[in-house]
N, C-alpha and C positions, 0 to 999 in steps of 0.2 A: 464526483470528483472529491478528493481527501486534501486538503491543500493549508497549510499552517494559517492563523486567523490574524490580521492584519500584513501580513506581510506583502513585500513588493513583488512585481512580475518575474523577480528573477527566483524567490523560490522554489523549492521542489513540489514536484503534486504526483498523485495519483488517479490515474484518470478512467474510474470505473461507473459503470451501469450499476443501478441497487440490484438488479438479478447477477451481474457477472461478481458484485461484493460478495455477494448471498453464497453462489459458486464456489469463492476463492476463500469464504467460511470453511464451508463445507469441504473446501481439499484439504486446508491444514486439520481441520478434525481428524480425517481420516489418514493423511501421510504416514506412510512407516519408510521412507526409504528407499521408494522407487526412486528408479534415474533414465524412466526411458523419455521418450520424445516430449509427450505432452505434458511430463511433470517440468521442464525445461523451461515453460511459459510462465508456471505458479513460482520458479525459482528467482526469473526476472523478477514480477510482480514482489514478491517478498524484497528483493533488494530496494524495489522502486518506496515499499512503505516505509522500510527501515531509515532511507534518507529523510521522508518526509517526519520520520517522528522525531529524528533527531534532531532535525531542524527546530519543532519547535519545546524540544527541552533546552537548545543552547540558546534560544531567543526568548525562551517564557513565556510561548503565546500557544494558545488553545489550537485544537484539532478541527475543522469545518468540515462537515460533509455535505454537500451542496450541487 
C-alpha cells in the first residue's frame, strides 16, 4: 500500500501487492499508447497514484510504502 506518511484515515492510498507494484513498473516502462481493455486498469491505477502524490506535495509529508 503507497499511502502519504502521517496522515489521517481520510487520505488517499494506493493499495498494491509488491508483485502487482513491480507489474505496474513494468507497464508504464513499456506503454506506448495502447487503449484496449487491460490497459484500462493501469489507467485507473495511475489516476489512484496521482491523487496520492499530490496529496502529499500539498501536505508536505513523505511517501510510505507499507
Amino acid at each position: 500500500m503507497l499511502y502519504p506518511a502521517g496522515s489521517d484515515a481520510e487520505s488517499p492510498d494506493v493499495s498494491w501487492s509488491y508483485t502487482g507494484f513491480s507489474m505496474f513498473r513494468k507497464w508504464l516502462a513499456r506503454y506506448e499508447g495502447d487503449a484496449d481493455p487491460a490497459h484500462r486498469r493501469r489507467v485507473d491505477d495511475v489516476r489512484e497514484l496521482t491523487a496520492v502524490l499530490e496529496h502529499c506535495v500539498t501536505y508536505d509529508v513523505g511517501l510510505v510504502f507499507g
